[in-house]
C-alpha positions in Angstrom: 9.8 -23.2 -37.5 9.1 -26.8 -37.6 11.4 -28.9 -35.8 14.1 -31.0 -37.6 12.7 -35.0 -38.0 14.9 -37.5 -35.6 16.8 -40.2 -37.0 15.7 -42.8 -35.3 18.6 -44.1 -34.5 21.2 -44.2 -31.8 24.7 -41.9 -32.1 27.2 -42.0 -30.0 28.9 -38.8 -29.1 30.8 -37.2 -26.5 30.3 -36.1 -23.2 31.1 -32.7 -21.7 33.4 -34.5 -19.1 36.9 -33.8 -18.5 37.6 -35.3 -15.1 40.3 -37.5 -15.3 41.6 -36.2 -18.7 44.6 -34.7 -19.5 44.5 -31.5 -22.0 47.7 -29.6 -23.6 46.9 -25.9 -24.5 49.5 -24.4 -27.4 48.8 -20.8 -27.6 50.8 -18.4 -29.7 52.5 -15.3 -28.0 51.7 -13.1 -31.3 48.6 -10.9 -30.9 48.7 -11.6 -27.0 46.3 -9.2 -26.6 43.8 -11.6 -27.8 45.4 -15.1 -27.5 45.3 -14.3 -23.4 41.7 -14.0 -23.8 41.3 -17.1 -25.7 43.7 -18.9 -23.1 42.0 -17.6 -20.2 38.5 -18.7 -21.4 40.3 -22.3 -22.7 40.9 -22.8 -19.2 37.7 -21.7 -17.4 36.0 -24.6 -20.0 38.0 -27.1 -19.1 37.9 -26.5 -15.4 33.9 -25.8 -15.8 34.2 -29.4 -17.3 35.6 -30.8 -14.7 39.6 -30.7 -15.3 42.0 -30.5 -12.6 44.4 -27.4 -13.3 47.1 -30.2 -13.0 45.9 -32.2 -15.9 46.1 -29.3 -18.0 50.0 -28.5 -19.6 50.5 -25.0 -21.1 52.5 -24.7 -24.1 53.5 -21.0 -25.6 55.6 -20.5 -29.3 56.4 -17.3 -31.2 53.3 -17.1 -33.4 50.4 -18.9 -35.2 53.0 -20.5 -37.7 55.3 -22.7 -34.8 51.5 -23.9 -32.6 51.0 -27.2 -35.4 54.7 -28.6 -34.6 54.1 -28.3 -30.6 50.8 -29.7 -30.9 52.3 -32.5 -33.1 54.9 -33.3 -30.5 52.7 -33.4 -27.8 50.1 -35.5 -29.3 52.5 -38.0 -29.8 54.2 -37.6 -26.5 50.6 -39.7 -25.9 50.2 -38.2 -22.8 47.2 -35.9 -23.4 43.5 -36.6 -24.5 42.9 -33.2 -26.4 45.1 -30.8 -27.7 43.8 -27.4 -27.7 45.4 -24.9 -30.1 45.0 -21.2 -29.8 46.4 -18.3 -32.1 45.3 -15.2 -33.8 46.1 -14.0 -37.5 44.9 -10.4 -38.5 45.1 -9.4 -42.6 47.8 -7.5 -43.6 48.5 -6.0 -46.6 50.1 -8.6 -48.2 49.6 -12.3 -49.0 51.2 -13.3 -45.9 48.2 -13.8 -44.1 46.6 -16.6 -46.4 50.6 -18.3 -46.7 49.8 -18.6 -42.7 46.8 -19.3 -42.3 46.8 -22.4 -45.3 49.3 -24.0 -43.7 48.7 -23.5 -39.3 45.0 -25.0 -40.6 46.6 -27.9 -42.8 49.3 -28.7 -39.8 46.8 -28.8 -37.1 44.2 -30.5 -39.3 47.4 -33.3 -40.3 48.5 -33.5 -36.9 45.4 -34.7 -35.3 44.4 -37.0 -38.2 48.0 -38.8 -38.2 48.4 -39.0 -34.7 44.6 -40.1 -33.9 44.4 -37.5 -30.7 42.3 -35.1 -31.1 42.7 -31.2 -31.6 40.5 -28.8 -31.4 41.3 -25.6 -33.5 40.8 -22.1 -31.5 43.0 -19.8 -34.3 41.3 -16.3 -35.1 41.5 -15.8 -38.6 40.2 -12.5 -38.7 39.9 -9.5 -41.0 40.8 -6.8 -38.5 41.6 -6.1 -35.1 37.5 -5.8 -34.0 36.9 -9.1 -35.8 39.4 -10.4 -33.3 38.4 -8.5 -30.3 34.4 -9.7 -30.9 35.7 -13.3 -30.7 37.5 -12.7 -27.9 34.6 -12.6 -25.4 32.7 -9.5 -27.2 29.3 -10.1 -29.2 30.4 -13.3 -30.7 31.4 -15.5 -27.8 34.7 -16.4 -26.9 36.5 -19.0 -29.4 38.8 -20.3 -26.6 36.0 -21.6 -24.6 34.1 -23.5 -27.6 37.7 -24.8 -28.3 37.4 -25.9 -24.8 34.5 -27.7 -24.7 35.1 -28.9 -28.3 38.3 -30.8 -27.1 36.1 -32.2 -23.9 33.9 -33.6 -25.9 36.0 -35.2 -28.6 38.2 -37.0 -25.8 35.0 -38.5 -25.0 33.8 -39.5 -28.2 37.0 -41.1 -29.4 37.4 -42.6 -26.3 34.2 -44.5 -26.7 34.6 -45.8 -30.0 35.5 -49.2 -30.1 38.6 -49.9 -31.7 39.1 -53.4 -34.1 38.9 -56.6 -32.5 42.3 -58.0 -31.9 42.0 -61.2 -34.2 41.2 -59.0 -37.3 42.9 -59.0 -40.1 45.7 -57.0 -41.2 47.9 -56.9 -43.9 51.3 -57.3 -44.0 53.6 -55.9 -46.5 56.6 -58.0 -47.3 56.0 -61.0 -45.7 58.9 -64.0 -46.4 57.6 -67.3 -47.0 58.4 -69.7 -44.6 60.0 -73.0 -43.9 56.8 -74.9 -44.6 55.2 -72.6 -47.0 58.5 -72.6 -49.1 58.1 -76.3 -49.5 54.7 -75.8 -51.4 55.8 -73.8 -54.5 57.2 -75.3 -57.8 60.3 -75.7 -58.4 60.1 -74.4 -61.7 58.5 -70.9 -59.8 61.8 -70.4 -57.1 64.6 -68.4 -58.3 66.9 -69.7 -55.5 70.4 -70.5 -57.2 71.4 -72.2 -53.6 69.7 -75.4 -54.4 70.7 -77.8 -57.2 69.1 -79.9 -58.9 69.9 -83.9 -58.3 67.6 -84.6 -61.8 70.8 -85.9 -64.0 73.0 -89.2 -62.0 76.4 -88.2 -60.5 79.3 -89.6 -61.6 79.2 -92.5 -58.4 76.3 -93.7 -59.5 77.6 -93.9 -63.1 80.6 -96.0 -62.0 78.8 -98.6 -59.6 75.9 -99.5 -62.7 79.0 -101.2 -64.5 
């Protein structure tokens, strides 16, 4: 297999370095059998990372449906670099499954795009109960830990990019004209009944030309 050709050019990307960050961990409570799993291996990443256990807050809610809301309040909270969300959603034999699964993947996805903070998405969305289990720490991995290490890195990375110099440009909607500005416009242009118009003589002057 030949090797893939290089770029040639720098990237900047994230390092597998969580000292000194903060991480939130939403897990649901439905399916514990294998969220626990995911939890527990969430946790050994981030610690393998370097995260102190008292940088890392635990959330828990009822079930896949409830983890985008926590993680939205958290992320804005702003006191976390990562938010790590864990769940698991097993088919059924109705069109539940795909109701839940749409929207937990659109909330988390919104959440982290809106609020800038990044999220890193451990939900099983699985077929069956050995689907699950296999993800779980079986024969393919354990989602929780690339969750981990997922989050790790993307505190790095969006720590590191640099954010718009502070005399850019920005828009502003509705901005009032002012007191200078103002003076610059027609008179023709305004639509400001306050002033009047001193085109035609008063009656004073009127009186003092005889």
């Amino acid at each position: 297999m030949e090797p893939l050709p290089e770029p040639g050019l720098p990237a900047l990307e994230g390092a597998l370095n969580a000292s000194g960050k903060r991480f939130a961990v939403v897990v649901s409570r439905f399916n514990a059998f294998i969220t626990e799993r995911l939890l527990l291996s969430a946790i050994d990443g981030l610690v393998r990372s370097g995260a102190d256990k008292k940088d890392i807050e635990l959330v828990r809610v009822p079930g896949a449906f409830e983890i985008p809301l926590a993680a939205r309040k958290l992320a804005e909270s702003g006191k976390y670099e990562a938010i790590i969300c864990l769940g698991c959603l097993l088919r059924g034999d109705t069109a539940h499954y795909d109701v839940i699964v749409n929207e937990v993947t659109r909330g988390i996805g919104q959440s982290a795009q809106e609020t800038g903070v990044p999220h890193a998405f451990g939900v099983l969305t699985c077929e069956n109960l050995e689907q699950a289990i296999d993800r779980a720490g079986l024969k393919m991995g354990n989602k929780g830990f690339e969750a981990a290490l997922a989050a790790v890195e993307m505190a790095s990375l969006t720590a590191g990019i640099r954010r718009p110099a502070s005399g850019a440009w920005k828009p502003t909607a509705g901005r009032q004209l002012s007191a200078g500005s103002k003076k610059q416009v027609p008179r023709f242009a305004r639509n400001d009944k306050s002033e009047t118009r001193n085109d035609k003589p008063t009656k004073s002057a009127k009186t003092n030309r005889k």
